[in-house]
C-alpha positions in Angstrom: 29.7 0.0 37.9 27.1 0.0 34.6 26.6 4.2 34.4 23.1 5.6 33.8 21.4 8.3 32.7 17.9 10.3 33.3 15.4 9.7 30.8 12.1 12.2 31.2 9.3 11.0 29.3 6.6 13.4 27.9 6.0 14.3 25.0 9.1 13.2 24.1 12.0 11.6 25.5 14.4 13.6 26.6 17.9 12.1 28.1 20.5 14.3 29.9 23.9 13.2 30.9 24.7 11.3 27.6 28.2 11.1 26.8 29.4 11.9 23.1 29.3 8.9 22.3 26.8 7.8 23.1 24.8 10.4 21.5 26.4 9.5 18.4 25.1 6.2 18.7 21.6 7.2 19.4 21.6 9.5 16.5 22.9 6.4 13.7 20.3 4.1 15.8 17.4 6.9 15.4 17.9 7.6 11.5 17.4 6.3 8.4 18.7 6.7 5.0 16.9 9.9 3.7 13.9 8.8 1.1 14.4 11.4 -1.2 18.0 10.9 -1.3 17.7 7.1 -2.1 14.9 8.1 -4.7 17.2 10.6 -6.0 20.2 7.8 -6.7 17.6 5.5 -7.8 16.5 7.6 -10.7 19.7 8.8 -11.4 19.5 12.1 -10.3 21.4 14.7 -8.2 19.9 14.9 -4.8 18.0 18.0 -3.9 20.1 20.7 -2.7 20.4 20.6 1.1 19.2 17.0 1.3 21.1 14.9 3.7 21.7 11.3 3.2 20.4 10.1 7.1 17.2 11.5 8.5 17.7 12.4 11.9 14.4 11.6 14.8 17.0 13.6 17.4 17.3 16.9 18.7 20.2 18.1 20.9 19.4 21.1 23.2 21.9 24.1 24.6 21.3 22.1 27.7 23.2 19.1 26.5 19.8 17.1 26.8 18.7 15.1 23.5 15.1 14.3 22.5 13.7 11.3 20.3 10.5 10.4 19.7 8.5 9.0 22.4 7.8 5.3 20.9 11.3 4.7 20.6 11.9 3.0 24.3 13.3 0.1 23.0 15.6 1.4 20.9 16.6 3.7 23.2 17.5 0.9 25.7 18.9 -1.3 23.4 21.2 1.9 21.6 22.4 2.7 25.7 22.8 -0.9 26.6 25.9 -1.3 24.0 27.7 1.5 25.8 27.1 -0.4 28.9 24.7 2.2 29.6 21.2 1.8 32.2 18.4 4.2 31.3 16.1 5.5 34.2 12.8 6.6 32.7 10.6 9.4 34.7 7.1 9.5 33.9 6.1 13.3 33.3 3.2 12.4 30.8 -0.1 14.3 31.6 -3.0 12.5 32.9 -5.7 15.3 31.7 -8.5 15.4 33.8 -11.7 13.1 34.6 -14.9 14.2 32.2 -18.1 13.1 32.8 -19.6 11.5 29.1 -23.5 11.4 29.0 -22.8 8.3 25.7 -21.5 5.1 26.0 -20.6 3.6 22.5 -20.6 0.2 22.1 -17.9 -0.9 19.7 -17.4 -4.5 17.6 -14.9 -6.9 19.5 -12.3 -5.6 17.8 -12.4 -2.2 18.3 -13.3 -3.2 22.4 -10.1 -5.6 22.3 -8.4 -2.4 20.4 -9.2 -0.2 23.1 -8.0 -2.6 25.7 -4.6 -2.2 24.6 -4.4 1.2 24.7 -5.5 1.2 28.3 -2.6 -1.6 28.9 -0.2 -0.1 27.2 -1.0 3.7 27.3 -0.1 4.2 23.1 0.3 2.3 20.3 -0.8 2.5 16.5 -4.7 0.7 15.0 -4.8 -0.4 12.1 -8.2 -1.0 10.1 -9.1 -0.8 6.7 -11.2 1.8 5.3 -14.7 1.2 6.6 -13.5 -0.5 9.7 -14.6 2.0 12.2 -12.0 4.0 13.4 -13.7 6.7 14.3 -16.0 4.3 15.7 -13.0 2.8 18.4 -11.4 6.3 18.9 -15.0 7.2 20.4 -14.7 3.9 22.2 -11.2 4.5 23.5 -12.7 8.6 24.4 -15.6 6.5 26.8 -13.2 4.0 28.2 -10.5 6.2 29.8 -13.2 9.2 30.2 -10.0 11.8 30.5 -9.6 15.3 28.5 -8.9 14.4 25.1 -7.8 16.1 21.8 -8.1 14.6 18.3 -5.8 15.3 15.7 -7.2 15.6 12.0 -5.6 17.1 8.7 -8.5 17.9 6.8 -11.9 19.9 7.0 -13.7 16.5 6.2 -12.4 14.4 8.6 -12.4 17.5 11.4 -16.4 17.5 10.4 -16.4 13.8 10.6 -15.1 13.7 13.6 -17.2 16.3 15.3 -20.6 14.6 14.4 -18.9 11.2 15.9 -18.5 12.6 19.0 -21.8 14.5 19.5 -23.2 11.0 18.3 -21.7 8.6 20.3 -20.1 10.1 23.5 -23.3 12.8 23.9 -21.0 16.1 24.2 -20.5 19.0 22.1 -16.7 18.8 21.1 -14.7 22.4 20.8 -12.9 22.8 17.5 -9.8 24.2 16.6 -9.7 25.6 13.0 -8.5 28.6 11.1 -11.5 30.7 12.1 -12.5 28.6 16.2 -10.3 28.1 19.0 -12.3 26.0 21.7 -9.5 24.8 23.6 -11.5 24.3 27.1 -14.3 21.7 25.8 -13.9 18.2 27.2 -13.0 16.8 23.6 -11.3 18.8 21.3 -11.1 18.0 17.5 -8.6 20.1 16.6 -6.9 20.9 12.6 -3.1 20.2 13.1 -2.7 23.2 10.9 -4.5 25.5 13.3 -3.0 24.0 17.0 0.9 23.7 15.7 1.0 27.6 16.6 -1.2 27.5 19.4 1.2 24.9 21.2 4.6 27.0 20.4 3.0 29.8 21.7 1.5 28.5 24.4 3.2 24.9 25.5 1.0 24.5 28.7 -2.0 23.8 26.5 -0.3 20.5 25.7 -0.8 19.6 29.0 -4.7 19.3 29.4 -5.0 16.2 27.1 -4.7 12.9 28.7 -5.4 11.3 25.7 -4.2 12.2 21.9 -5.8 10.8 19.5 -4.3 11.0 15.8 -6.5 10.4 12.8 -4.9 9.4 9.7 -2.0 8.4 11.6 0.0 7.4 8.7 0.7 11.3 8.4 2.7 11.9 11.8 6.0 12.2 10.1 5.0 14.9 8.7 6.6 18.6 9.8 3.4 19.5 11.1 1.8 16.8 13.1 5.8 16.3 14.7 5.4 19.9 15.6 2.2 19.8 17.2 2.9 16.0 18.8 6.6 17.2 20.2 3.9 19.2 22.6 1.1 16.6 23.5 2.5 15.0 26.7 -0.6 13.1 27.2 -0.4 9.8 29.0 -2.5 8.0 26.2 -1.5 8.3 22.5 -3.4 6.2 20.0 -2.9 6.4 16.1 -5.6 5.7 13.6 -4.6 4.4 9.6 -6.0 2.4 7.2 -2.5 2.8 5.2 0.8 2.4 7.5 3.6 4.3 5.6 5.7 2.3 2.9 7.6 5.6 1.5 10.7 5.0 3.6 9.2 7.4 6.7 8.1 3.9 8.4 10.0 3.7 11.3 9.4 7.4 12.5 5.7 6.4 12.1 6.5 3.7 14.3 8.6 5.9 16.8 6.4 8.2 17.2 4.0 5.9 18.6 5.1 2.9 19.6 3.9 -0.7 18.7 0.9 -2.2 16.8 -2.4 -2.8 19.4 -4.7 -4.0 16.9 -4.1 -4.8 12.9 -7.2 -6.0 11.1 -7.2 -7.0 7.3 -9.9 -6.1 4.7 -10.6 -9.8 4.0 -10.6 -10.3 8.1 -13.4 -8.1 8.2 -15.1 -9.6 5.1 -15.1 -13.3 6.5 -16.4 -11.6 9.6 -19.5 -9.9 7.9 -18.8 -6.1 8.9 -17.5 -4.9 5.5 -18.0 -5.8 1.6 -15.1 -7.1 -0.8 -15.5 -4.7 -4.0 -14.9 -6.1 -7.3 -12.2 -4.5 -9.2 -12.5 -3.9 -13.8 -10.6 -2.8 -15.8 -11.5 -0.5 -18.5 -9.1 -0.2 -21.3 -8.9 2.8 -23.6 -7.6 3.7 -27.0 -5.8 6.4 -25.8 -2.5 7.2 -26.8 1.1 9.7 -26.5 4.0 9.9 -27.8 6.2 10.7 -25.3 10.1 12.3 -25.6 12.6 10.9 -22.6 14.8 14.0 -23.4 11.2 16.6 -22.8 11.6 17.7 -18.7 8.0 18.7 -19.4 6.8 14.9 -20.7 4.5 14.1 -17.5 3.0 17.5 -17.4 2.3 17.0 -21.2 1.3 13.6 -20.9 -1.5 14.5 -18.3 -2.9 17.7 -20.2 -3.1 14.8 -23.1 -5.1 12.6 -21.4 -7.1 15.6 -19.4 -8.2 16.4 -23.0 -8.5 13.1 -24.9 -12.5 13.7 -26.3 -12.6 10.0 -26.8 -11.5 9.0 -24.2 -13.7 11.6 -21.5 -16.7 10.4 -23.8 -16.1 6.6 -22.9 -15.9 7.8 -18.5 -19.4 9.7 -19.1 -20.9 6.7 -20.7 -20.0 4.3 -18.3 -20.8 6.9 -15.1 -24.7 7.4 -17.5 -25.0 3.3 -17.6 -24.0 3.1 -13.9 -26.1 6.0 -13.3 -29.1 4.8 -15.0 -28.8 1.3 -13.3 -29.4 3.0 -10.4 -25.8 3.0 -8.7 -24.4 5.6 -6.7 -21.2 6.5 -8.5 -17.9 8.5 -7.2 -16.2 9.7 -10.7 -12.9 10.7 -9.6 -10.7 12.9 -11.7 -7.8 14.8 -10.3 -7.5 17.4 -12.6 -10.0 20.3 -12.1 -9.7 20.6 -16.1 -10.5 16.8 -16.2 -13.7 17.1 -13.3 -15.0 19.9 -15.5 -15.1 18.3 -18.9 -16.9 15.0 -17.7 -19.5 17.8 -15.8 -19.7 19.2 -19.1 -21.0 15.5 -20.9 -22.9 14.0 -17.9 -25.0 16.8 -17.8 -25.2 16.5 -22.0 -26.2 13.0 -20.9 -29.2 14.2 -18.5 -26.9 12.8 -15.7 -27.8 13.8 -11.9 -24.4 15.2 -11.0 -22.1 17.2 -8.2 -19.1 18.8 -8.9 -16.3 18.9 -6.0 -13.0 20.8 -7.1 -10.4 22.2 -4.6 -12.2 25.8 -4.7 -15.3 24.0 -4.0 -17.0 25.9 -1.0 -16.9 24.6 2.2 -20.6 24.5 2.6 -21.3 23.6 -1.0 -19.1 20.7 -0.4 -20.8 19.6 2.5 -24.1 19.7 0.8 -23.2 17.9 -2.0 -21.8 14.7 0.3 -24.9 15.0 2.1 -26.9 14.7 -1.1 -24.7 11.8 -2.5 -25.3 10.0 1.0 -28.9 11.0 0.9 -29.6 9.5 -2.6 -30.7 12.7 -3.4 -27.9 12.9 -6.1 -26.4 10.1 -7.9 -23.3 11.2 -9.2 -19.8 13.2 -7.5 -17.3 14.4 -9.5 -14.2 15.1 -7.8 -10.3 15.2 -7.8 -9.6 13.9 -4.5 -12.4 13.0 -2.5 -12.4 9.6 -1.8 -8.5 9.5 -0.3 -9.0 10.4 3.2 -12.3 10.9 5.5 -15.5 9.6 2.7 -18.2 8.1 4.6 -21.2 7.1 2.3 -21.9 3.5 2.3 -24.3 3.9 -0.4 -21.3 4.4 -2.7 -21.6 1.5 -5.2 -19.0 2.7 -7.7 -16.4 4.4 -8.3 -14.4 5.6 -11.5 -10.8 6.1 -11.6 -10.5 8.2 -14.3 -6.7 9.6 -14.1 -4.1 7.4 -13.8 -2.1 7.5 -10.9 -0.1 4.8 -9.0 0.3 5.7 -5.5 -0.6 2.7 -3.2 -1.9 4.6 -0.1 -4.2 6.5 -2.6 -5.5 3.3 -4.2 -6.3 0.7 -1.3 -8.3 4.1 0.6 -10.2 4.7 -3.0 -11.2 1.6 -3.1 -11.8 1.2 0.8 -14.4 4.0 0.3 -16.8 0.7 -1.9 -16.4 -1.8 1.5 -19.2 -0.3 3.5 -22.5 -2.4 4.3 -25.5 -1.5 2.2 -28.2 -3.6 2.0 -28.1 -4.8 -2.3 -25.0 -3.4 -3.3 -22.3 -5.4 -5.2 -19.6 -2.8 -5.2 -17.3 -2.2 -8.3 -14.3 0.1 -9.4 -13.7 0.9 -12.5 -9.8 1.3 -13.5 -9.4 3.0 -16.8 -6.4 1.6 -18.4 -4.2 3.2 -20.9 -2.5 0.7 -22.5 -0.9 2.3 -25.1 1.6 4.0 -23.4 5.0 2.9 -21.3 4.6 5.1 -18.2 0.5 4.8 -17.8 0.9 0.7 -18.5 3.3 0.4 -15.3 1.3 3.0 -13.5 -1.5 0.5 -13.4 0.6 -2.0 -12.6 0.9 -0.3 -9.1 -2.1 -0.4 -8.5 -3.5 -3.7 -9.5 -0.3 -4.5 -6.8 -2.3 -2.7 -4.4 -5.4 -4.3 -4.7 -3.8 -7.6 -4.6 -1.9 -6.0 -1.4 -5.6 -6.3 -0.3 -6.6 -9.2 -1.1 -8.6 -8.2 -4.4 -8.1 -10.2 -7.3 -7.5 -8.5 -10.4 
């Protein structure tokens, strides 16, 4: 007779009853080879201490239970089936409770057909590009199954984001949980990941208000953080939000942790569809140039103080951000050094330029204002280090300057996503400044001229 086991499902799923073996095949079926081992043997190096070469998605308990991420159904079936093993699941996921929404939003197709999903198959991952409407669908998805909700964010800007998107659209006052509020009883709770993670272990009930759990920036659930505060979230409905699906090795406990794909759009989709823009990508080649000693351990973090004080080269990024400035554009300048950010401050304003300057130890409230005044028109020019990678919503925004080279492909395709907005007149451009003189900045922007082409941008 085929054996089988208990499978509770929650937050989790956890499985009791599992022989050794089986366990043992559930672990190799619910790991991957670790990614900073493999980059480790791929440069050549010696793996960091402690790293092991599998990463684990299961927990054993004292109990003799085991938990795994709660997407991970199939696998778990499939794992159990080859030990001749049945799996009985027991729905223990929390329902929340009914609330009463004085806005109804009315979403694209897309995002309706999005939503329907997620009312089929109670969780799953959207994926949209930057300028898409996200927000827009989680609002949507909030109205449709009109139960408690939380929403999950990992930064101040996207918590704010989210707050006015809620008052707008569903008509309620969302609580907030942050390092200084902790409205756990509202209806809709926009909550910092950073704040509830400690709230939950402390309190595991609280978990159990939500019927739906909404994460923003999905891309970020492998994470430490968001797995802590998600190992407590039992609600029924689970949706994840990205423009950028994780390609650093971590993709399939992105995937486990929420199951499959409801709705994938492209950027040129939603171009041939007339809801965003296709920005035009130029290069912008400087004379800069490093020498550069393999054998230095220091070489990247001299190489970047180089370029962060290259005089020729900051004076050719304020003369383009003046001529783009002058034309009328509204220009993100994006520098990620604070050095770098305060240098070009220092020639725009030479160059009579109507500028913001947003660092790291940029106020809160400062910050805020000087969004408002880019979206506003009331200023013309941000200077920032890393504003435009997660949460920017002006679709003014006409321009934007990549003045430090980096090369990470999630960073690039939401820089650029931040150009795709609707505005009536705007041709949208990003600049790329190019070092072509040296090895390691010439392949750096050869990842991301791979990313926009990832995209659908031709470069």
């Amino acid at each position: 007779m085929r054996a089988a086991v208990r499978a509770t499902v929650g937050a989790e799923i956890v499985l009791s009853g599992l022989s050794i073996r089986s366990v043992e095949r559930l672990r190799f079926a619910l790991s991957y080879p670790h990614p900073e081992y493999v980059q480790a043997i791929r440069l050549r190096r010696t793996p960091p201490a402690g790293t092991p070469l599998r990463f684990e998605c299961l927990t054993e308990w004292p109990d003799g239970s085991v938990s795994v991420p709660r997407g991970a159904v199939d696998v778990v079936r499939s794992a159990l089936a080859a030990d001749d093993v049945a799996v009985e699941f027991v729905d223990e996921r929390a329902g929340g409770e009914p609330i009463a929404l004085p806005g109804a939003p009315s979403g694209r197709s897309y995002q309706t057909l999005g939503v329907v999903r997620l009312k089929s198959k109670t969780q799953g991952v959207v994926t949209l590009p930057c300028g898409g409407g996200k927000t827009k669908l989680g609002a949507c998805a909030i109205a449709e199954l009109g139960r408690t909700t939380v929403v999950l964010v990992h930064t101040g800007d996207l918590l704010d984001q989210w707050v006015e998107e809620v008052r707008a659209s569903l008509g309620v006052e969302p609580g907030v949980v942050d390092a200084d509020r902790k409205e756990l009883g509202a209806p809709v709770v926009v909550a910092s990941v950073f704040s509830l993670a400690p709230l939950l272990e402390a309190d595991p009930s609280i978990g159990g208000r939500f019927g739906l759990a909404i994460v923003d920036e999905a891309h970020h659930a492998p994470a430490t953080t968001f797995q802590r505060v998600m190992r407590h979230l039992r609600a029924r409905w689970r949706l994840g939000l990205t423009a950028t699906p994780r390609d650093d090795g971590h993709d399939k406990l992105f995937d486990w942790s929420f199951g499959p794909r409801l709705l994938v759009k492209t950027l040129q989709e939603l171009v041939d569809e007339g809801f965003l823009m296709m920005p035009k990508v130029v290069a912008v080649p400087t004379a800069f140039d490093h020498e550069m000693s393999p054998t230095d351990p220091r070489r990247l973090t001299k190489l970047h103080r180089a370029i962060v004080r290259d005089a020729a080269r900051n004076e050719l990024v304020a003369d383009l951000v003046m001529w783009e400035e002058q034309a009328g554009e509204t220009v993100l300048l994006l520098a990620n050094r604070k050095e770098l950010c305060h240098k070009l401050a220092r020639l725009l304003q030479a160059r009579g330029v109507n500028y913001r300057t947003v660092v790291g130890t940029t106020a809160k409230t400062k910050r805020k204002a000087s969004l408002e005044e880019l979206r506003s028109g009331e200023a013309s020019v941000v200077i920032a280090t890393s504003l435009a990678d997660e949460g920017l919503n002006v679709p003014r925004l006409s321009r934007i300057v990549l003045a430090f080279p980096e090369k990470a492909r999630g960073k690039t395709i939401q820089r650029i996503g931040r150009l795709t907005r609707m505005w009536d007149g705007k041709e949208p451009v990003l600049y790329d400044v190019v070092d072509g003189n040296v090895e390691t900045l010439v392949r750096r922007a050869g990842e991301r001229r791979r990313a926009y082409r990832s995209i659908g941008i031709d470069v």
